[in-house]
Structure formats: structure tokens, C-alpha cells
mmCIF file as Biopython writes it, N, C-alpha, C and O atoms, coordinates in Angstrom:
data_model
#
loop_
_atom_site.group_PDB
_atom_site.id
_atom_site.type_symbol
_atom_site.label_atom_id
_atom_site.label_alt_id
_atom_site.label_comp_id
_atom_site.label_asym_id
_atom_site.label_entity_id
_atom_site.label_seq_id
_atom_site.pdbx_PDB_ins_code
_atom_site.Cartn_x
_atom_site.Cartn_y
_atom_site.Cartn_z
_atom_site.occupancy
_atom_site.B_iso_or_equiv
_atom_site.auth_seq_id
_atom_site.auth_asym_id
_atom_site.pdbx_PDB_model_num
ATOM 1   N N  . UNK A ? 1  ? 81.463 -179.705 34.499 1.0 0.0 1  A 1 
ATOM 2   C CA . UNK A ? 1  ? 80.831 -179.382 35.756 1.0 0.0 1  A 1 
ATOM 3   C C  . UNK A ? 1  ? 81.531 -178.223 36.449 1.0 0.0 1  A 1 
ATOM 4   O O  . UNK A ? 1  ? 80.840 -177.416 37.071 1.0 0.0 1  A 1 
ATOM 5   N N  . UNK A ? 2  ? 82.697 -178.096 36.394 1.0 0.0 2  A 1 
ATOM 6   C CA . UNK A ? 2  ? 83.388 -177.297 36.854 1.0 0.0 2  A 1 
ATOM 7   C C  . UNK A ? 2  ? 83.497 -175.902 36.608 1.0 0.0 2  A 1 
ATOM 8   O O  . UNK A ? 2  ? 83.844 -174.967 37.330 1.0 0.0 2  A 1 
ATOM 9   N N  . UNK A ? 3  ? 83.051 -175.984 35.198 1.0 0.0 3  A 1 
ATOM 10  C CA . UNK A ? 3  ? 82.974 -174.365 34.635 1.0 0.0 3  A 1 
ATOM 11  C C  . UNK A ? 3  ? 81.437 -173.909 35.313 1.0 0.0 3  A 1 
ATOM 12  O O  . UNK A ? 3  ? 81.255 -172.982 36.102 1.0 0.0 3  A 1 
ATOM 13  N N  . UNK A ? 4  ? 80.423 -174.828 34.770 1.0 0.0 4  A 1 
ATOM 14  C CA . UNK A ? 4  ? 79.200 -174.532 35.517 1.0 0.0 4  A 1 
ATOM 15  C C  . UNK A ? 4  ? 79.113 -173.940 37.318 1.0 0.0 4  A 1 
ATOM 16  O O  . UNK A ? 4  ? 78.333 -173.024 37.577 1.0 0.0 4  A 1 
ATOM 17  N N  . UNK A ? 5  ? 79.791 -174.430 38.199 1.0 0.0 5  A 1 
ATOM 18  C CA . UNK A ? 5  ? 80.321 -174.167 39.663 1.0 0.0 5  A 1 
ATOM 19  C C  . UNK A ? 5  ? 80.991 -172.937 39.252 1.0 0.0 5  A 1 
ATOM 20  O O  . UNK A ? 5  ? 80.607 -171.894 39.783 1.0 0.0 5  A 1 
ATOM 21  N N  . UNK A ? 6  ? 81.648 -172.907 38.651 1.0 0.0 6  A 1 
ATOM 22  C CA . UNK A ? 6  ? 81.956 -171.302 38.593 1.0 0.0 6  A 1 
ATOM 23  C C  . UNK A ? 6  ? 81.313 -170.320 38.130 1.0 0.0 6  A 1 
ATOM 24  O O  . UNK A ? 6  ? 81.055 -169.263 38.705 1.0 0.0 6  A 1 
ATOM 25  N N  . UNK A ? 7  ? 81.124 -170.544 37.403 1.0 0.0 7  A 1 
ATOM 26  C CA . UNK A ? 7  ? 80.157 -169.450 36.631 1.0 0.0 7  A 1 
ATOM 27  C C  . UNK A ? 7  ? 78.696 -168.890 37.751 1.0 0.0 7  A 1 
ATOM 28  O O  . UNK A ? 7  ? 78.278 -167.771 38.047 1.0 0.0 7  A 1 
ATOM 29  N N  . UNK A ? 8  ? 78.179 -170.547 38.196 1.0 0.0 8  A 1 
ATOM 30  C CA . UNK A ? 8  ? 77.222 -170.030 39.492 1.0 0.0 8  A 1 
ATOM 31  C C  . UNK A ? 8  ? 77.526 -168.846 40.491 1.0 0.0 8  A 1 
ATOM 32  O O  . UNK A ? 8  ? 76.842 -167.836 40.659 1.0 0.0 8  A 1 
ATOM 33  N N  . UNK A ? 9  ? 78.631 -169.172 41.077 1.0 0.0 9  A 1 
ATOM 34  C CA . UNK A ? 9  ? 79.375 -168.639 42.167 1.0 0.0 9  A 1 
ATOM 35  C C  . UNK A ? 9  ? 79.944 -167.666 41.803 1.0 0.0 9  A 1 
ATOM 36  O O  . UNK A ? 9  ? 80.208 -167.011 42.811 1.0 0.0 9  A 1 
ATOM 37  N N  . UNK A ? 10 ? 80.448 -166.967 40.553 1.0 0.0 10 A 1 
ATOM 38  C CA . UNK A ? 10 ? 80.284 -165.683 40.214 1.0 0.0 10 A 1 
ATOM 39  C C  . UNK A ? 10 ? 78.901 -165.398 39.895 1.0 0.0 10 A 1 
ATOM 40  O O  . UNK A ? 10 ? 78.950 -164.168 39.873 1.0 0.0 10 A 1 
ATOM 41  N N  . UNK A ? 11 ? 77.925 -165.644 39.681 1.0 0.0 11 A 1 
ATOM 42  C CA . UNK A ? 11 ? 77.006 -165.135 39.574 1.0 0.0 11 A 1 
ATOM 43  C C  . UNK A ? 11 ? 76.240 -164.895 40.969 1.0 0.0 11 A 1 
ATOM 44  O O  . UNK A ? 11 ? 75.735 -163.796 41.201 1.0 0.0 11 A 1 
ATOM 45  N N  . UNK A ? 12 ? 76.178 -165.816 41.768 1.0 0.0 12 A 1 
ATOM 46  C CA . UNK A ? 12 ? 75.666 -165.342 42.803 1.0 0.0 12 A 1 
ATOM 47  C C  . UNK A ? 12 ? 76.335 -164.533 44.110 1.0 0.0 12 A 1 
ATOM 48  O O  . UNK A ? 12 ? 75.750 -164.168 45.130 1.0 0.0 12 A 1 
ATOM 49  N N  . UNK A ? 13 ? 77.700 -164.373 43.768 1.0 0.0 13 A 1 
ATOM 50  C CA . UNK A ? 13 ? 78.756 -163.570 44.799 1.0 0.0 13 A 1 
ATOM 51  C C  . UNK A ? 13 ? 78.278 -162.209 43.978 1.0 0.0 13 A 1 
ATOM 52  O O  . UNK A ? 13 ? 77.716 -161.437 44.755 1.0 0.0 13 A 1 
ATOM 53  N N  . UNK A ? 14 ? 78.349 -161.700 42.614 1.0 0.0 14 A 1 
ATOM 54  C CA . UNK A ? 14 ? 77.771 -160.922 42.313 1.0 0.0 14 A 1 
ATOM 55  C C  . UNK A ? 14 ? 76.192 -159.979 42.436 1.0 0.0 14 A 1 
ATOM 56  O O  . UNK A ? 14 ? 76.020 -158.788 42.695 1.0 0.0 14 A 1 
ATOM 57  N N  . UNK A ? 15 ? 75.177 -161.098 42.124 1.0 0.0 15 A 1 
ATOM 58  C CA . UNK A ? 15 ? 73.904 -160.480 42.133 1.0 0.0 15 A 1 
ATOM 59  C C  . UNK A ? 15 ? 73.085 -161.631 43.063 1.0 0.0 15 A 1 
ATOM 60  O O  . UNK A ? 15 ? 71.903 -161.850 42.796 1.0 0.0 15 A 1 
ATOM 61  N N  . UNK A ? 16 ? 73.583 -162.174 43.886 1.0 0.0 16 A 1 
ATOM 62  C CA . UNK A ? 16 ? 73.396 -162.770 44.987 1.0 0.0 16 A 1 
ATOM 63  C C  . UNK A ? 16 ? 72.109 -164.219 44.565 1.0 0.0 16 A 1 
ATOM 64  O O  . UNK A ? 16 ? 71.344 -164.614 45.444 1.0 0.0 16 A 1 
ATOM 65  N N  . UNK A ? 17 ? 72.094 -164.722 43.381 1.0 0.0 17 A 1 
ATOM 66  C CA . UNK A ? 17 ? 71.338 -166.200 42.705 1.0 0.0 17 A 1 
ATOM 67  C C  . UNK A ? 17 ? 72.082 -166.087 41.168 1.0 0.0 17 A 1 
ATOM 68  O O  . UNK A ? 17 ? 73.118 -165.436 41.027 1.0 0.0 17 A 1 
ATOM 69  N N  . UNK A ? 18 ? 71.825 -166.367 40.727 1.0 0.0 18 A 1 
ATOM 70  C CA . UNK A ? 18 ? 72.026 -167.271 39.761 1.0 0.0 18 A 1 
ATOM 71  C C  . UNK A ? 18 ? 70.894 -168.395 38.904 1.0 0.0 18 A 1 
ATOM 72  O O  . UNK A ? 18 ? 70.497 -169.448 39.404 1.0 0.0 18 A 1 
ATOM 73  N N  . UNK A ? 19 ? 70.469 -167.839 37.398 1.0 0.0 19 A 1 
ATOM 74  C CA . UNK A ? 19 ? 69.008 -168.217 37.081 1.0 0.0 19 A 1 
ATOM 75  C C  . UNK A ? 19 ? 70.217 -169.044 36.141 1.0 0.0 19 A 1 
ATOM 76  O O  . UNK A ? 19 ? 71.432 -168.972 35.952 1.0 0.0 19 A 1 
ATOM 77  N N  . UNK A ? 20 ? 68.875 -169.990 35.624 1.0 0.0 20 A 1 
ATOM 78  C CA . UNK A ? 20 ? 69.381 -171.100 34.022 1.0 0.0 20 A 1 
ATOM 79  C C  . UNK A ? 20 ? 70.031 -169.893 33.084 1.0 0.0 20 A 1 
ATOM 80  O O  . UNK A ? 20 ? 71.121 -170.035 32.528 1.0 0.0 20 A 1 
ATOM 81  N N  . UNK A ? 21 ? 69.106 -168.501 32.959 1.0 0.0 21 A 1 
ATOM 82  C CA . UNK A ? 21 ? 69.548 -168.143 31.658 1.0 0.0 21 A 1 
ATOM 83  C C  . UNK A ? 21 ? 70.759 -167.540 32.015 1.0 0.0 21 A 1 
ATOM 84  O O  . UNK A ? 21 ? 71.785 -167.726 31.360 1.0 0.0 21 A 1 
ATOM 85  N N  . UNK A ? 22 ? 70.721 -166.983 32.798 1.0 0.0 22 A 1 
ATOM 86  C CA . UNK A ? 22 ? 71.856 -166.082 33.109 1.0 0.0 22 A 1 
ATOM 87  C C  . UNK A ? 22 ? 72.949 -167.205 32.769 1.0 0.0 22 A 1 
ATOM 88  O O  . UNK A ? 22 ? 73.522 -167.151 31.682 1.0 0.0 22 A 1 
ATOM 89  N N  . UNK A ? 23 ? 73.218 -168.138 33.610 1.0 0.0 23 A 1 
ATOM 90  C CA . UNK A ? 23 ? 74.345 -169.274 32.956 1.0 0.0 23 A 1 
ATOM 91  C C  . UNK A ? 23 ? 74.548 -169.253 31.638 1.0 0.0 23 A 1 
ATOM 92  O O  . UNK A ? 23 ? 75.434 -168.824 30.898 1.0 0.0 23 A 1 
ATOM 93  N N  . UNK A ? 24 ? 73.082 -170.058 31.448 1.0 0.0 24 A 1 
ATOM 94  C CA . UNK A ? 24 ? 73.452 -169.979 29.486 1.0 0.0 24 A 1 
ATOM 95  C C  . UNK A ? 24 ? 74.033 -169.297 28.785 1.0 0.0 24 A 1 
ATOM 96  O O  . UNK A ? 24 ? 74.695 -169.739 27.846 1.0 0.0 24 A 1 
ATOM 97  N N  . UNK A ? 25 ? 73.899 -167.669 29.157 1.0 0.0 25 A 1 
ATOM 98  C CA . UNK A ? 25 ? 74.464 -166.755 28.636 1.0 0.0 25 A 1 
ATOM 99  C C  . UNK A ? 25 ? 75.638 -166.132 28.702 1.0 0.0 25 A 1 
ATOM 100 O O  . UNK A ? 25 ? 76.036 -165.312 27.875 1.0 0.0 25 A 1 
ATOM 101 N N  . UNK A ? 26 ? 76.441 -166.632 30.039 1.0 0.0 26 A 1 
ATOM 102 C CA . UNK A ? 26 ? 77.579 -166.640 30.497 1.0 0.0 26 A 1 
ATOM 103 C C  . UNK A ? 26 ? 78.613 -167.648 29.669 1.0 0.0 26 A 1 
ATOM 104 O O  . UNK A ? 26 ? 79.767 -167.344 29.367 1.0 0.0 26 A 1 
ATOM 105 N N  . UNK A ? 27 ? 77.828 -169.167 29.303 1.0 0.0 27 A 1 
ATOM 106 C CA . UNK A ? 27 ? 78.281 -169.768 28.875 1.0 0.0 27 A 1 
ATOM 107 C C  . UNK A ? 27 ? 77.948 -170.025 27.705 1.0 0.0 27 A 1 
ATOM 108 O O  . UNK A ? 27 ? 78.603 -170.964 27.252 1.0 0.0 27 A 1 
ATOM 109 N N  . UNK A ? 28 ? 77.219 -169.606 27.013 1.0 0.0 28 A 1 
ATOM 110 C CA . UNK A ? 28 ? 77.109 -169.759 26.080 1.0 0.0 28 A 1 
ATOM 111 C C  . UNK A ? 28 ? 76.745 -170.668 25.229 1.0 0.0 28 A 1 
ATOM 112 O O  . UNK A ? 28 ? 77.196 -170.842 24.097 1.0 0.0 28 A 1 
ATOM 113 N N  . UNK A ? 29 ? 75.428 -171.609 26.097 1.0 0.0 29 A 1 
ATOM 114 C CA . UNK A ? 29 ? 75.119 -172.825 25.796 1.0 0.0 29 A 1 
ATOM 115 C C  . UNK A ? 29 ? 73.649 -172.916 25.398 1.0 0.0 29 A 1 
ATOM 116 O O  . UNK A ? 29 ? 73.147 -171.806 25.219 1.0 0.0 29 A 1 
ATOM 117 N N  . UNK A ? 30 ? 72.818 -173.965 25.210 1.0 0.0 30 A 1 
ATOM 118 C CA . UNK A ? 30 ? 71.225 -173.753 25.480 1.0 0.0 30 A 1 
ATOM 119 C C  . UNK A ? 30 ? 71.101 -173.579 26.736 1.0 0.0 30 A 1 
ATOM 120 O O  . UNK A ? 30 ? 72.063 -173.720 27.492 1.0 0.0 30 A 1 
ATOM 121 N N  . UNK A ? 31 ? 69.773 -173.212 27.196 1.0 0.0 31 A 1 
ATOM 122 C CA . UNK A ? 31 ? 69.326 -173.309 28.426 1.0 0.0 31 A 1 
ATOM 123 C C  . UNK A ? 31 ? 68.555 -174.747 28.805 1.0 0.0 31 A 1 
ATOM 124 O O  . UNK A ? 31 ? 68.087 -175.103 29.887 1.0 0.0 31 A 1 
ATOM 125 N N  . UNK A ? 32 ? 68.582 -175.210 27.946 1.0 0.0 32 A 1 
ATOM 126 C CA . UNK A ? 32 ? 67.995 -177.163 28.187 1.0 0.0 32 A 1 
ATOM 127 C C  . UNK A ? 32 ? 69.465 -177.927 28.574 1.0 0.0 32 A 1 
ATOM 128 O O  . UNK A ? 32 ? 69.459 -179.082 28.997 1.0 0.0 32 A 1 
ATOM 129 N N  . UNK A ? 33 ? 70.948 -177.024 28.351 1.0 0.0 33 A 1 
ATOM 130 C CA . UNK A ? 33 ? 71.779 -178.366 28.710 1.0 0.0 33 A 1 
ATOM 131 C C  . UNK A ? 33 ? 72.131 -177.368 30.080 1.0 0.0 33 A 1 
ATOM 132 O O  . UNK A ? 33 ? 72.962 -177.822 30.865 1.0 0.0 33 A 1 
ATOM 133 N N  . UNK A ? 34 ? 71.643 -176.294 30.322 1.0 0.0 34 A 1 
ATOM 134 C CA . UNK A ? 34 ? 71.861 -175.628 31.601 1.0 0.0 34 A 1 
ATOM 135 C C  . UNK A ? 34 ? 71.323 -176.421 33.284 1.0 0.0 34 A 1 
ATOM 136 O O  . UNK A ? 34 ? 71.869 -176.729 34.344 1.0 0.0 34 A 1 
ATOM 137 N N  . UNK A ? 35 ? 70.002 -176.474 32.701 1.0 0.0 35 A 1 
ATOM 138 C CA . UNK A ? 35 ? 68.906 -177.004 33.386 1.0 0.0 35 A 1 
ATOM 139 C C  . UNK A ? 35 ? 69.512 -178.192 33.446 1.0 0.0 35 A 1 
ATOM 140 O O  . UNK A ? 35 ? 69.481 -178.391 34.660 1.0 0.0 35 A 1 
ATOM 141 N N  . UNK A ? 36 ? 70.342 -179.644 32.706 1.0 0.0 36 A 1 
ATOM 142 C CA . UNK A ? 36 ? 70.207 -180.753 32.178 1.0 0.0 36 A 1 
ATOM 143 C C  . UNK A ? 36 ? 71.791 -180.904 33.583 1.0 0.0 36 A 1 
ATOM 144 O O  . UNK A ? 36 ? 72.076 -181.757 34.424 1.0 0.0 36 A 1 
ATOM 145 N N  . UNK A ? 37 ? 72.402 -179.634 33.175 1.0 0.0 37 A 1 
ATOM 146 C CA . UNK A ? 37 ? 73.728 -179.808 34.039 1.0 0.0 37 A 1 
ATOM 147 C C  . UNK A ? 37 ? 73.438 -179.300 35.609 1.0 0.0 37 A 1 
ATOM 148 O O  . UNK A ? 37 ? 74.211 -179.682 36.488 1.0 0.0 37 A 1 
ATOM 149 N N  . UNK A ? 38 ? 72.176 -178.332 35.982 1.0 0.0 38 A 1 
ATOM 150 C CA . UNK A ? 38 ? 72.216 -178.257 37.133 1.0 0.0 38 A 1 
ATOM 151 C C  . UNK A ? 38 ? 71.195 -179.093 37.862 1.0 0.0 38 A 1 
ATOM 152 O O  . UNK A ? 38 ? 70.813 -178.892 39.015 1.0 0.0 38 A 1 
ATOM 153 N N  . UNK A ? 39 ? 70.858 -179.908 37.176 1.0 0.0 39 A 1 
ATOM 154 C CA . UNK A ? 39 ? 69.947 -181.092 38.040 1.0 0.0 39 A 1 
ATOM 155 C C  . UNK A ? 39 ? 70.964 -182.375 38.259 1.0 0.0 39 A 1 
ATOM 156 O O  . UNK A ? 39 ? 70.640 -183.296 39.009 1.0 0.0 39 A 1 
ATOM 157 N N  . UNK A ? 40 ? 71.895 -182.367 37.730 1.0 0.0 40 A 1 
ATOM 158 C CA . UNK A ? 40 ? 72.987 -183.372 37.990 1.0 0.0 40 A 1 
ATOM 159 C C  . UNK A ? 40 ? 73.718 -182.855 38.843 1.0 0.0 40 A 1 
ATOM 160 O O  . UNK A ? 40 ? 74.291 -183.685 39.549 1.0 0.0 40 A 1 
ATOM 161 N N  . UNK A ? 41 ? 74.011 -181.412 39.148 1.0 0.0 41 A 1 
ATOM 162 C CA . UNK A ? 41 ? 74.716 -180.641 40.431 1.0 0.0 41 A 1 
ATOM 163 C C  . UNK A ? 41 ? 74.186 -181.059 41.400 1.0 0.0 41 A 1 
ATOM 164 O O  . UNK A ? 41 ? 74.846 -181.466 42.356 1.0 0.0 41 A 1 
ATOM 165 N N  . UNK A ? 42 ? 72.656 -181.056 41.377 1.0 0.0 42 A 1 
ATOM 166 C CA . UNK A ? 42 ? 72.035 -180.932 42.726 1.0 0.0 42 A 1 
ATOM 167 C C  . UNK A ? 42 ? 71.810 -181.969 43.310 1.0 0.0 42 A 1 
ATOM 168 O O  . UNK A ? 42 ? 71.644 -182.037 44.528 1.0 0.0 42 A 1 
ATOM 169 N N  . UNK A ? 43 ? 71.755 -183.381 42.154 1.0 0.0 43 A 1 
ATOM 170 C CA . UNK A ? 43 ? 71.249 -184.746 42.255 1.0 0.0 43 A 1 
ATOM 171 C C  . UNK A ? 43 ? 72.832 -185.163 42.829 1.0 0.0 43 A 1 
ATOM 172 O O  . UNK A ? 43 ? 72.807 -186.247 43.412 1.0 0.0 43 A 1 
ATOM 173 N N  . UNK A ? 44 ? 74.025 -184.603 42.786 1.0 0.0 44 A 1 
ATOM 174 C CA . UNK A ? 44 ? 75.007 -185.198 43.606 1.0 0.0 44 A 1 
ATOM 175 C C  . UNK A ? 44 ? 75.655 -184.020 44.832 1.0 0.0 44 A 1 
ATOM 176 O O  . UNK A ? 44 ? 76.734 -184.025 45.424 1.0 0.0 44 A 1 
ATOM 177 N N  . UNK A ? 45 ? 74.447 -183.022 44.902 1.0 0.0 45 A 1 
ATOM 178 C CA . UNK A ? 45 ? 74.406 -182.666 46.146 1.0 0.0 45 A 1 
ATOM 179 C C  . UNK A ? 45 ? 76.011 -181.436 46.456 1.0 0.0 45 A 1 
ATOM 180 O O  . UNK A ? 45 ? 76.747 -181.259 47.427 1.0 0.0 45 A 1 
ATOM 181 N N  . UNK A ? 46 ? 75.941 -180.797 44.959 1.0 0.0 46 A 1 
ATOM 182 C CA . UNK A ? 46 ? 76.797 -179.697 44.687 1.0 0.0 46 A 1 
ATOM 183 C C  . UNK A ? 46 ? 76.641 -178.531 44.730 1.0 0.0 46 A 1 
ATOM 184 O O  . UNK A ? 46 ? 77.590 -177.753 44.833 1.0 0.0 46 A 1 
ATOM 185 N N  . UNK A ? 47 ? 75.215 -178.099 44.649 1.0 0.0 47 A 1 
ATOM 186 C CA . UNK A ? 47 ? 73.998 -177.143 44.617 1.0 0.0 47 A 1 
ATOM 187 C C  . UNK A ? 47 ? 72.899 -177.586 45.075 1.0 0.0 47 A 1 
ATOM 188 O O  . UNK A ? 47 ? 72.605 -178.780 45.135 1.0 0.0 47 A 1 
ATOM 189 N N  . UNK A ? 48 ? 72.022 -176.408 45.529 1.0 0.0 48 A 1 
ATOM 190 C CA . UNK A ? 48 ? 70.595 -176.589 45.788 1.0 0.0 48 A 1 
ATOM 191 C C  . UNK A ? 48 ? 69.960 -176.049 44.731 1.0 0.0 48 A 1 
ATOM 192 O O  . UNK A ? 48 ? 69.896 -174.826 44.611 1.0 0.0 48 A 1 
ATOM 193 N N  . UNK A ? 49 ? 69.375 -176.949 43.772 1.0 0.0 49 A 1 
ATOM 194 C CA . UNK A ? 49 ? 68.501 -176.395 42.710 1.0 0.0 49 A 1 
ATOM 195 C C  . UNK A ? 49 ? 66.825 -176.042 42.760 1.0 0.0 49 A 1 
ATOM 196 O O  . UNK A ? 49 ? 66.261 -175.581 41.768 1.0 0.0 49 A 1 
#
């Protein structure tokens, strides 16, 4: 979770949002466990998704 929070927050201090792919691609993951990890951000109220 923690890498995900970061990676957001450079992304949006940078280009001011932050999409699924852009993560994915930062991290280097699918974009289904992107989506999968930022609905659990938002569902404990870490992000607004």
C-alpha cells in the first residue's frame, strides 16, 4: 500500500492526478491489481478514487 501512496503523490505533485495506468507503469504491475489496490485505498478512506 505504501509504495502505491507514493507513487500517487508523485504523480499527482507532478502532473497534478494520477490515472490506473500511469501507476501500473510506474510500478510495474497489471492495471487490474492497480485498480484492485486503489479501491482498497479509497474503501479505507486513503484516497478519493
Amino acid at each position: 500500500m505504501e509504495d502505491y501512496l507514493e507513487v500517487i503523490y508523485e504523480l499527482v505533485q507532478g502532473k497534478g492526478y494520477a490515472t490506473t495506468v500511469d501507476i501500473s507503469q510506474y510500478l510495474n504491475v497489471s492495471s487490474h491489481s492497480v485498480t484492485k489496490m486503489v479501491q482498497r485505498l479509497d474503501e479505507g478512506e486513503m484516497l478519493i478514487y
